[in-house]
N, C-alpha and C positions, 0 to 999 in steps of 0.2 A: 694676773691669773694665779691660782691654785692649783696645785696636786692635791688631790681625793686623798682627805684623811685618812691614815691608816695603810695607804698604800705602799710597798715597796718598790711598784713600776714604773719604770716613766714613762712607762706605756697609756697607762691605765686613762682614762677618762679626761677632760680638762673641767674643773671646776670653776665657773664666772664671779667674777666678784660682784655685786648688786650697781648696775651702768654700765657695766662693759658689755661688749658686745660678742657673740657668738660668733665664732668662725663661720666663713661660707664656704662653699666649695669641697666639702668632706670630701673625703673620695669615692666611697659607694655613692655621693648622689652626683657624681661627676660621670658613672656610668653609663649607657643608654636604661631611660626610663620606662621603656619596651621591654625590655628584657628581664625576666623572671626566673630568679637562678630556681634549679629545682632539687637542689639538698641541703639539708643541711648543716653542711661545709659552708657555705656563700649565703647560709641567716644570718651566722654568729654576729660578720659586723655588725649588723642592721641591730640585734639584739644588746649587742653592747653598746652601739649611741645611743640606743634607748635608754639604756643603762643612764648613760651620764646624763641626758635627759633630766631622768628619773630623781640622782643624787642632787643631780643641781637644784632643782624646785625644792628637793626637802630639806638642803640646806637652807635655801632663804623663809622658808614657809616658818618655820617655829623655831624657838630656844630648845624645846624637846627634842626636832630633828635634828639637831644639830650636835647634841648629847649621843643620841642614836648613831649616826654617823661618826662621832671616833672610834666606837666601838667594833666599824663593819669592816672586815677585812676584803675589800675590792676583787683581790688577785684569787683569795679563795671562794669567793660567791662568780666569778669569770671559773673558775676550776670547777666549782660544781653545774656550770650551767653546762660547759664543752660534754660534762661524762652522761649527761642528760641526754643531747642531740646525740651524741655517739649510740646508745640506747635505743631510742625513738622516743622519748618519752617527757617531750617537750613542755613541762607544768610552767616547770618556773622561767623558762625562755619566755612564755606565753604572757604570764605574770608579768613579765620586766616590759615588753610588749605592749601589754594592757595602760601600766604605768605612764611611758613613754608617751601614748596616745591621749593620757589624761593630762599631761603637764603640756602639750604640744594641744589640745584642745583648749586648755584653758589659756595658756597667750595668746594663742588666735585669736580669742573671744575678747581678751582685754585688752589687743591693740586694735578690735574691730571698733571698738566703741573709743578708742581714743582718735581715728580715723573717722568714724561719724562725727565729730566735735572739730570737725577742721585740722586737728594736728599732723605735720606731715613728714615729718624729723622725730627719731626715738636715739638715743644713742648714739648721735651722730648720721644715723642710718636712714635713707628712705623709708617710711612706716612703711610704704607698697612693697617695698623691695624684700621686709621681714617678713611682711605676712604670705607672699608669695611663697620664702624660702621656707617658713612653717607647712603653708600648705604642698607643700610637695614632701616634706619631711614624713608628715602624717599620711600622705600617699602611699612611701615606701613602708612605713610600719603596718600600714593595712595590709599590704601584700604579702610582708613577712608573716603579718598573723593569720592571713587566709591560708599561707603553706603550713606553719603549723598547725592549725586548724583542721587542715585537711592528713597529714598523719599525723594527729595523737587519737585518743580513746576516747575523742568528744566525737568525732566524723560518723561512728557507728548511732550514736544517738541522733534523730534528725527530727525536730520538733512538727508537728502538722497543724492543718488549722483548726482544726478540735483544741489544740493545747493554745492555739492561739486567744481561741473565746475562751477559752478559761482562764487564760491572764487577762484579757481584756475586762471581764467580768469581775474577776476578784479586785484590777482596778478601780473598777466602777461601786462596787462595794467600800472599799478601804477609803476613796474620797469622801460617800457620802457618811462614813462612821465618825471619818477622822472632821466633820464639817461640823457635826452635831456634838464629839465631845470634847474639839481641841478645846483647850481654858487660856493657850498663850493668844492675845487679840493676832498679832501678825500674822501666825499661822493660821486664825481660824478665817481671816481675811483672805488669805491664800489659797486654802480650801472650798469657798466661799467660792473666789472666782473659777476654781475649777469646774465647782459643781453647775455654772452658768455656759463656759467654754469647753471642757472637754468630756463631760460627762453627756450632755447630747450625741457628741459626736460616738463617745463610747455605744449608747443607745441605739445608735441607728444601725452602727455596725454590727453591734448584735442580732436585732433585727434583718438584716441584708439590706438594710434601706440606704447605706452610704453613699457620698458624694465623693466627689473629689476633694472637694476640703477639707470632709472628715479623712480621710486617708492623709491630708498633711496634717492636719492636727495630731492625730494617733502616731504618725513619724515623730514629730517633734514631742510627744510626749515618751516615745521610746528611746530616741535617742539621750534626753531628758535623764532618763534612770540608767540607760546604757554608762554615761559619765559618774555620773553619782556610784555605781558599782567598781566601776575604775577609781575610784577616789579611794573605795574601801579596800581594795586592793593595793595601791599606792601606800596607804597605812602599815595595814598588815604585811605585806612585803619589809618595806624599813624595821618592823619590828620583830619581823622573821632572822632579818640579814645579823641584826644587832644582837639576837638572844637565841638562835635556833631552838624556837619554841615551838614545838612541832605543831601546837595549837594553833599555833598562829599561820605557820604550811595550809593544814586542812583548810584554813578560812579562805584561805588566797584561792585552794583549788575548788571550790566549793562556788566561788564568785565569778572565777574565771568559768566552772562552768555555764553560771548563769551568764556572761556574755555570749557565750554561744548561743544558747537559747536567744537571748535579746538579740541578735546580732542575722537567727534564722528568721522570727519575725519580723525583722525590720527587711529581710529578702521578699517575705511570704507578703506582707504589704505592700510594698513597691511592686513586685509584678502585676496585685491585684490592681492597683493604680492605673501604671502605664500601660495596662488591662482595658480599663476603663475609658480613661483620653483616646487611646487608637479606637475603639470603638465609636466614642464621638465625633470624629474624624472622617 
């Protein structure tokens, strides 16, 4: 194991070396999973294992992050996040947050598929046993970010379904543009299948004519960009932390607000859904 570069705490985060394995048993997820603290006083952990989360993937991810990361002063971005929730004014909790959910989506996903291929051992570790501990990890940070969610300056915005067909629409556009003038083959291959699988389904729903499968397609196509904006967040954050480049702030808040958006459609679909099955029922 590692101390997080730059840091003076021995508090601060633990950094994994690439094989080793994460501690289990945190403490906040040793608490009852029922229980939903409602200040925030009793985010901050949650926002700081995100935190290390966060450092840890960008450590292994590139030569770049890794550069970035000597740079990031740990105890002073914990310092700026505490005077934020003191405030109400939860951006960059949300951000670290957002982060968190993307590096903990993305393991999921890669020991999902090493779990499809029969493997059953990662690091010494039951694959089931990781991915179970992931998916409960991502549990709590959802909940952390529904409470921030619900007091910052996003909660008063509340997206409808009018705003919903006009993302779906301008999706439905942007595929068949990007189909007609990608130049790189893979993508245009990409685009190609979309315009076969999801562009229908976009169709219909425009229409009101949807199914229940169009309503899973249009989930997995939200959640789809929901990660992809966490990636760019995930970015922009490390290169926020490493340069207080206020440009790079705006971008973060900017993204983070479109999770909310993606995150109110992704509610506004689902009920229309399980809408729909109770009806068949």
């Amino acid at each position: 194991m590692t101390t997080y570069p730059g840091s003076e705490s021995e508090k601060g985060p633990i950094l994994h070396e690439e094989g080793e394995d994460l501690p289990l048993g945190r403490p906040f997820l040793q608490e009852d999973h029922e229980k939903v603290a409602q200040t925030f006083e009793f985010q901050l952990p949650v926002v700081e294992d995100a935190l290390g989360e966060f450092l840890s993937m960008s450590a292994k991810e590139s030569e770049g992050g890794k550069e970035k990361l000597r740079v990031v002063d740990y105890d002073a971005v914990l310092e700026e996040i505490k005077k934020e929730l003191m405030k109400n004014k939860p951006i960059l909790a949300l951000a670290i947050i957002e982060a968190g959910l993307y590096c903990v989506n993305k393991e999921t996903e890669f020991l999902e598929s090493k779990k499809e291929k029969g493997q059953k051992i990662i690091d010494g570790e039951p694959l089931a046993d990781r991915i179970d501990f992931l998916r409960t990890l991502a549990i709590r940070y959802g909940r952390t970010e529904d409470f921030l969610f619900t007091h910052s300056d996003f909660s008063e915005i509340l997206p409808s379904k009018d705003h919903l067909l006009k993302y779906v629409a301008d999706e439905k556009q942007d595929i068949e543009n990007m189909a007609k003038k990608e130049e790189n083959e893979a993508l245009r291959k990409l685009y190609d299948s979309r315009l076969k699988s999801v562009v229908p389904a976009y169709d219909r729903f425009l229409k009101g004519q949807q199914v229940v499968g169009d309503y899973n397609t249009l989930l997995s196509a939200l959640e789809e960009r929901l990660q992809i904006v966490r990636e760019l967040i995930n970015d922009d954050l490390l290169e926020y932390m490493a340069t207080k480049n206020e440009a790079k702030i705006d971008e973060v808040k900017r993204n983070t607000k479109l999770v909310y958006t993606l995150r109110s459609f992704l509610a506004l679909m689902e009920g229309e859904r399980n809408e729909k099955i109770a009806l068949r029922r």
